[in-house]
C-alpha positions in Angstrom: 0.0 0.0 0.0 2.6 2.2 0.9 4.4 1.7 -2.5 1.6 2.7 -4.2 0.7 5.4 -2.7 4.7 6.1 -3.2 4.4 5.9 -7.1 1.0 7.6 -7.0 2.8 10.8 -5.7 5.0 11.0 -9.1 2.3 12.0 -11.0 -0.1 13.6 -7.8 2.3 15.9 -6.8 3.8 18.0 -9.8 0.4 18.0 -11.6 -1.6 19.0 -8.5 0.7 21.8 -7.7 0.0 22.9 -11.5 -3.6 22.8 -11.5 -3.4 24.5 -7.6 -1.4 27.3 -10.0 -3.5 27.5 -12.6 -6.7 27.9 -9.8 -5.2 30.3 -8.0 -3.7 32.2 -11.0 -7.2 32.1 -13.0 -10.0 32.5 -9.8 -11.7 29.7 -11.9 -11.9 26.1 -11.4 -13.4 25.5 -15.4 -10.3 27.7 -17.0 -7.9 26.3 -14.8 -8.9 22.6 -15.6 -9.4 23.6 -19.3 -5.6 24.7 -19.1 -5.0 21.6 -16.7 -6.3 19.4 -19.3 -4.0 21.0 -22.1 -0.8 20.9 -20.4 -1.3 17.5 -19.5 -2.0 16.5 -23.0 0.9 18.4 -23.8 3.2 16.9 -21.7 2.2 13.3 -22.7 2.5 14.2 -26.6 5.7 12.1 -27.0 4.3 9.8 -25.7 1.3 9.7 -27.6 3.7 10.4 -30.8 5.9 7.1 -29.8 2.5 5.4 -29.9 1.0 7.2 -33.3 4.6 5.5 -34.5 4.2 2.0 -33.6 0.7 1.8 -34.6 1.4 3.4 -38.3 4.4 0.9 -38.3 1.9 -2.1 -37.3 -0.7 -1.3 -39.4 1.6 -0.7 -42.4 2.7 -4.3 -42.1 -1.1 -5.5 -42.8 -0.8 -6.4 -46.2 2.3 -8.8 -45.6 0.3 -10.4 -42.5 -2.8 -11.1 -44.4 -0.8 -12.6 -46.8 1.1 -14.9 -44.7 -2.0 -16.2 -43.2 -3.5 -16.8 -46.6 -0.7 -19.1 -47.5 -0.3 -20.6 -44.0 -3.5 -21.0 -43.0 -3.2 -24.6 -42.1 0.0 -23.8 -40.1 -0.6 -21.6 -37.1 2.7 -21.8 -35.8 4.5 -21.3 -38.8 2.1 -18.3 -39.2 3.6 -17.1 -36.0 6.8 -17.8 -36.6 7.3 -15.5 -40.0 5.1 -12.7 -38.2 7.8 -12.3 -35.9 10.4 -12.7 -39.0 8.1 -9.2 -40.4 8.7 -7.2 -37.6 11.8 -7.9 -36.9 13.4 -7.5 -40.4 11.0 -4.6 -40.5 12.2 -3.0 -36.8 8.3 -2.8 -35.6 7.9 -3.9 -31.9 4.6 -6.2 -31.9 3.3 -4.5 -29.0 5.3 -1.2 -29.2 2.2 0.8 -29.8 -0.1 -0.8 -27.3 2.6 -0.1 -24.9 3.1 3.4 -25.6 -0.4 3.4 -25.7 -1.2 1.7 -21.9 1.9 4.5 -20.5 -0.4 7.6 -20.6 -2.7 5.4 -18.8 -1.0 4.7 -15.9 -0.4 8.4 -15.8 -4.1 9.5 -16.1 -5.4 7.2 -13.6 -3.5 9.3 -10.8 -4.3 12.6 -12.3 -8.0 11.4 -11.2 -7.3 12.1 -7.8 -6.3 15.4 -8.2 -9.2 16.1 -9.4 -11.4 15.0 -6.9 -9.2 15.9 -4.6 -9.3 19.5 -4.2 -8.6 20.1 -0.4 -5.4 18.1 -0.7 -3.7 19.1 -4.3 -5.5 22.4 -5.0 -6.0 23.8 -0.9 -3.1 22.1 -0.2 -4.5 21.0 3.5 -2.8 17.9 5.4 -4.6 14.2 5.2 -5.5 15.1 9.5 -7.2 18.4 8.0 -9.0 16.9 4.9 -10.4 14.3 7.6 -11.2 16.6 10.1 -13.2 18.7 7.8 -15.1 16.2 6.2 -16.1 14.9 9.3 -17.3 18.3 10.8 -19.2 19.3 7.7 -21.1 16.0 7.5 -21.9 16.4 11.4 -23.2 20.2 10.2 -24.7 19.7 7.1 -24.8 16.4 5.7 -27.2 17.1 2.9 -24.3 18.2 0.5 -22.4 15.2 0.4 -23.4 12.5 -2.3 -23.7 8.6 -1.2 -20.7 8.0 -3.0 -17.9 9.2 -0.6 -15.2 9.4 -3.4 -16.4 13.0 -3.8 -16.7 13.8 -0.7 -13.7 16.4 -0.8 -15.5 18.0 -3.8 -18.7 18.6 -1.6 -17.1 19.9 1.1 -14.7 22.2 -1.5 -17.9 23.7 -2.8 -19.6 24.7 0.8 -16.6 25.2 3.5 -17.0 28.7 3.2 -20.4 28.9 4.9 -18.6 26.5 7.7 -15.9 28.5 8.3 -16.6 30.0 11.7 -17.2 26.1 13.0 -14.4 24.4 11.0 -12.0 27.6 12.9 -12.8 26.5 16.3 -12.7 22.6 15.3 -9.9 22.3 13.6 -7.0 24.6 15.1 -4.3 25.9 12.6 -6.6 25.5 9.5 -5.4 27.6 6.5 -7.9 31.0 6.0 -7.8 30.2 2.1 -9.5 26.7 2.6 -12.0 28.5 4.6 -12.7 30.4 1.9 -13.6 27.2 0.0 -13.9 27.0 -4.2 -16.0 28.2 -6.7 -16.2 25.5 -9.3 -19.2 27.9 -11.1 -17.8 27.5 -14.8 -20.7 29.7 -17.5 -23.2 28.8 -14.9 -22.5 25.2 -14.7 -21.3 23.6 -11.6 -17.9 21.4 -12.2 -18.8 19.5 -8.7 -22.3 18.5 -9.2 -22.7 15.2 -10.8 -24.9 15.6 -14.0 -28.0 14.4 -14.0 -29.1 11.7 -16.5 -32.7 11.0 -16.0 -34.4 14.2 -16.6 -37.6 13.3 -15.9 -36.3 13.0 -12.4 -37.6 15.5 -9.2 -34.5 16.8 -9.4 -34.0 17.7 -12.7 -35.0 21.0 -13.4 -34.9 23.0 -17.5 -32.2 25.4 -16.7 -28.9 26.1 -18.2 -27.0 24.7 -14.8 -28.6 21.5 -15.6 -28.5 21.0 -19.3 -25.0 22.4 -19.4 -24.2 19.7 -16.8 -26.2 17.2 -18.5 -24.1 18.3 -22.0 -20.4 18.0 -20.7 -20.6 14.5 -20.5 -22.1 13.7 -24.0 -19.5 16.0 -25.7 -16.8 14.2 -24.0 -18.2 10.8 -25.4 -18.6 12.8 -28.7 -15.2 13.7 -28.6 -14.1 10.7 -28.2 -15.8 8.9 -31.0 -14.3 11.7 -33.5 -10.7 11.4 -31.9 -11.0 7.6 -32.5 -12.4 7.8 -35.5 -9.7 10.5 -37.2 -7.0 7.7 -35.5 -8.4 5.5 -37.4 -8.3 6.7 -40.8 -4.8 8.2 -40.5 -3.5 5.1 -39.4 -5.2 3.4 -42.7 -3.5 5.5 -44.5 -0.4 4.4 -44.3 -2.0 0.5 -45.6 -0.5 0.6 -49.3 0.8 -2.4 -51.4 3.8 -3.4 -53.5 3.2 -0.4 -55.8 3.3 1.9 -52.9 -1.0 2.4 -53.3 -2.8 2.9 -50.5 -4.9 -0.4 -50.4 -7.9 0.8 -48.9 -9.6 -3.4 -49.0 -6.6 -4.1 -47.2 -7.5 -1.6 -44.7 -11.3 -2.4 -44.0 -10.5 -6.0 -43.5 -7.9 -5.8 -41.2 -7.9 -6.9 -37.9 -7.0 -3.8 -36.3 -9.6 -1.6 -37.8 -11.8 -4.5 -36.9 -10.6 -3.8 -33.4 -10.6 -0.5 -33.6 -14.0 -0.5 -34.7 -15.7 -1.7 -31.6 -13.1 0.2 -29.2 -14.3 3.3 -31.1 -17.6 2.7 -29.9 -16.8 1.0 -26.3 -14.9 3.4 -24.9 -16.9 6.4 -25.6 -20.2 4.4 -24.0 -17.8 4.0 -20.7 -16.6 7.3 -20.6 -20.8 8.8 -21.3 -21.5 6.2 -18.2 -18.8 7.5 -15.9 -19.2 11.0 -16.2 -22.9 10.3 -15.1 -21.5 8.9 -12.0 -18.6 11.5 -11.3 -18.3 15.6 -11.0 -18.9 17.1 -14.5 -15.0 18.5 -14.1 -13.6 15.1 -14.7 -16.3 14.8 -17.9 -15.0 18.5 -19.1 -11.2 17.3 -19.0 -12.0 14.6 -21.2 -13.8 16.4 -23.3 -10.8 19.2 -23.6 -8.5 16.4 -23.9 -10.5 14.6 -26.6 -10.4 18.0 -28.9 -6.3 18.2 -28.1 -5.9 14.8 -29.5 -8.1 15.4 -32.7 -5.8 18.3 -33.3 -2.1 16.8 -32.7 -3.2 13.4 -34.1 -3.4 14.2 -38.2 -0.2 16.5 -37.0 1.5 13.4 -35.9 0.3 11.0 -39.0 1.2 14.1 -41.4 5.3 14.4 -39.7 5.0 10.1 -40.1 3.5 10.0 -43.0 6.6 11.8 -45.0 8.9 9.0 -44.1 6.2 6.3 -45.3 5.6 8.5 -48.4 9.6 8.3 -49.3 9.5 4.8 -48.8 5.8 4.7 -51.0 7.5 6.7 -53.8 10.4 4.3 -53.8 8.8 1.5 -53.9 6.3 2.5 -56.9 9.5 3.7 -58.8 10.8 0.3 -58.8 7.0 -1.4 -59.6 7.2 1.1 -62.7 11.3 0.4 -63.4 10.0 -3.2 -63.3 6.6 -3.0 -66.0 8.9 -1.0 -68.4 11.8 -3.8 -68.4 9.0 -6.1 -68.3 7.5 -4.9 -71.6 10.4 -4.0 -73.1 11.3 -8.0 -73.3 8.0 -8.4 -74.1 8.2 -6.5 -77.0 11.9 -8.0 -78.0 10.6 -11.2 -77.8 7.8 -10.6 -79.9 9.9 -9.1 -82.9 11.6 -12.0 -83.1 8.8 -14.3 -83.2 8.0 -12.1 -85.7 11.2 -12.5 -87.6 12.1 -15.9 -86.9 8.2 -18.5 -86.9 10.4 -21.2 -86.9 12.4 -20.3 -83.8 15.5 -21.5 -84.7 18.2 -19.8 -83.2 22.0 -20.0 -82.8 21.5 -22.4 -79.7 19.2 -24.6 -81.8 20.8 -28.0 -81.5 21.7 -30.2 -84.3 19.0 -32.8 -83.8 16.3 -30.0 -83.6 17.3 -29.0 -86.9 17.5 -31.8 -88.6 14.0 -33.1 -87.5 12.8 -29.7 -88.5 14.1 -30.3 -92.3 13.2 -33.9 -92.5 9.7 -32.6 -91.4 9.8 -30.0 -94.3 11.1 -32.7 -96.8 8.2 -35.3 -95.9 5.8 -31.9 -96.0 6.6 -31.2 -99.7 7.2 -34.8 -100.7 3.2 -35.5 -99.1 2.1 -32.6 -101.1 3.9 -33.5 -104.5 2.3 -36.8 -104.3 -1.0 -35.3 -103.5 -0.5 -32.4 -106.9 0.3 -35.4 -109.1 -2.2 -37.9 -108.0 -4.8 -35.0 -108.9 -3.5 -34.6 -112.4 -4.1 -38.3 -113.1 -7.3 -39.0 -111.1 -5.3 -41.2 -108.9 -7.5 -41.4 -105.9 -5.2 -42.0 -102.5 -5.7 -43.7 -99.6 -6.8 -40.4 -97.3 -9.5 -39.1 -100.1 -10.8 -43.3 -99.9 -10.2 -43.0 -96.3 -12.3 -39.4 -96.1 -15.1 -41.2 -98.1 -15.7 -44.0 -95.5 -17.6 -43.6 -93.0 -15.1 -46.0 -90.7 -12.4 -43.9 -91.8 -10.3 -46.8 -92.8 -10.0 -47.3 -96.8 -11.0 -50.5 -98.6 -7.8 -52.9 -99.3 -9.6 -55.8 -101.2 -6.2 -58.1 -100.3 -7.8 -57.8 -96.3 -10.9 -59.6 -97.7 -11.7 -63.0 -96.0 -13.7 -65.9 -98.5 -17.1 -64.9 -96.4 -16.6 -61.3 -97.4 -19.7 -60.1 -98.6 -19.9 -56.9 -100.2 -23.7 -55.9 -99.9 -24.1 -56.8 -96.3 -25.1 -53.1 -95.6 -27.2 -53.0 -98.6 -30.2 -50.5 -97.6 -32.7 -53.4 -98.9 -33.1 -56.7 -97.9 -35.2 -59.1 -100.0 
């Protein structure tokens, strides 16, 4: 517990004392969490970038994969085994871009706290004071806290200041600036409450404070969806074949847009449920950091994109290098098929050619016999031959003593 807590305060610390800045510099919870929100996402752009990288790189690779499981699709482990061949030879880390991808996770999670939170990152009270004062205020008014005591700092942040004779006397040594509490008022909508989801509820009432509440937490969904979807398509673009074409079949089919697919829709759904359940702040960072990513993210594929482009241009040079010399023999080959029918050719062999002239000899011989049997009226055996209907001409010495000429006569008597 204690190391946790320990590796929690890597990330707690430095970004609550920012967003404590920001708050105090600004007077306003909403614009210091929209600047919050930004600098985070700003911070953890390399990161995302490292992550853009290895998913371009994987998804670039598709065409080659689908291939090798078309030809091995028997052979799962051989299937395996030249998939990790690809990336290798092609220096792409298999799960490079999830990683990258999980790391701004692990940071996020933490930055939770600071948000809900407030006494202790943005007051900057002790743990004794943050329980003392929550305990106080629930004894005094216990209608403003929620059932759900993960927000209980929030509650108290938003109503200390009408405690703050009470919470002097209870809790010596407490600072005057907590007493004064927080305004988390951001264009009329309350960053503390949670938003409301059923409005026909009693307490759902058709004011801006509400709808604006009820809004923050669909735009971050919405957001989300967009951000998703323009990762998507950039990283598709990148998909081309041996020509260097972007093969947009490929693409669709793919695994990974398969899976990208149904995350594009999951995750939003989570993040609309959760910011039903939490403060609309924690919706509204989201949402801020969900329009930062749809901006750097075609940035990011557009800086990748020109080394893939080089490589694209290259590669459909060589494609059309390779159809020119192509047709070029092409066309060699048919000029001299053109020149030479027979084929015969300086590497003819002997034999070849000697078959080929005793072929053309028994040619005209066959057809000299064929001229001079015309002139005479000599009929030969393949005219007899053609006038039977067996094919086979009649030779008289092949005629047994039975032989009886009209046994196919068309009459019988």
């Amino acid at each position: 517990m204690i190391l946790a807590f320990k590796l929690s305060d890597i990330v707690t610390v430095p970004f609550g004392w920012l967003l404590a800045q920001l708050y105090h510099a600004t007077d306003n919870y909403g614009v210091a969490l929209i600047i919050f929100a930004l600098a985070v996402q700003a911070i953890l752009t390399p990161i995302n970038a490292k992550a853009k990288k290895g998913m371009m790189g994987m998804s670039r690779l598709t065409p080659k994969i689908q291939d090798i499981q078309r030809r091995y699709a028997n052979d799962p482990q051989k299937q395996q085994e030249l998939t990790q061949k690809l990336y290798r030879d092609e220096g792409v880390s298999m799960t490079g871009g999830c990683l990258w991808s999980f790391i701004p996770m692990l940071i996020l999670i933490p930055l939770y706290s600071v948000i809900r939170q407030p006494l202790t990152y943005i007051l900057m009270e002790t743990p004794e004071h943050v329980s003392e004062i929550i305990r106080v205020m629930k004894e005094l008014a216990p209608d403003i806290f929620s059932k759900n005591s993960y927000y209980d700092q929030v509650s108290a942040a938003q109503a200390i200041h009408l405690y703050a004779d009470q919470l002097r006397d209870a809790i010596p040594g407490i600072s005057e600036a907590t007493l004064q509490g927080m305004n988390f008022n951001f264009l009329g909508i309350n960053l503390g409450a949670i938003p409301q989801f059923n409005i026909f509820s009693a307490a759902w009432a058709w004011d801006w404070a509400h709808i604006g509440a009820f809004l923050i937490p669909c735009l971050s969904a919405g957001s989300q969806v967009l951000q998703m979807w323009i990762s998507q398509k950039t990283n598709n673009s990148v998909i081309t074949n041996d020509k260097g074409i972007q093969d947009e079949e490929t693409a669709k089919n793919s695994q990974a847009a398969q899976t990208s697919q149904t995350m594009m829709w999951m995750m939003p759904l989570m993040s609309l449920w959760i910011g039903f359940t939490l403060s609309a702040g924690l919706s509204l960072y989201w949402f801020i950091g969900g329009v930062f990513r749809m901006i750097t993210d075609p940035i990011m594929t557009s800086h990748y994109r020109k080394i893939y482009d080089a490589e694209d241009a290259v590669r459909l040079q060589k494609a059309m290098e390779e159809e020119r010399i192509e047709a070029e023999k092409e066309r060699v080959r048919a000029e001299r098929r053109a020149a030479n029918p027979d084929g015969i050719t300086a590497n003819t062999s002997k034999k070849k050619l000697q078959k080929q002239q005793r072929d053309q000899e028994q040619a005209a011989k066959a057809e000299a016999a064929r001229e001079y049997a015309a002139k005479k009226g000599i009929v030969t055996e393949e005219e007899e031959a053609s006038d039977c209907m067996s094919g086979i001409p009649s030779r008289p010495y092949c005629k047994g003593r039975n032989y009886d000429p009209n046994r196919y006569s068309a009459t019988e008597e």
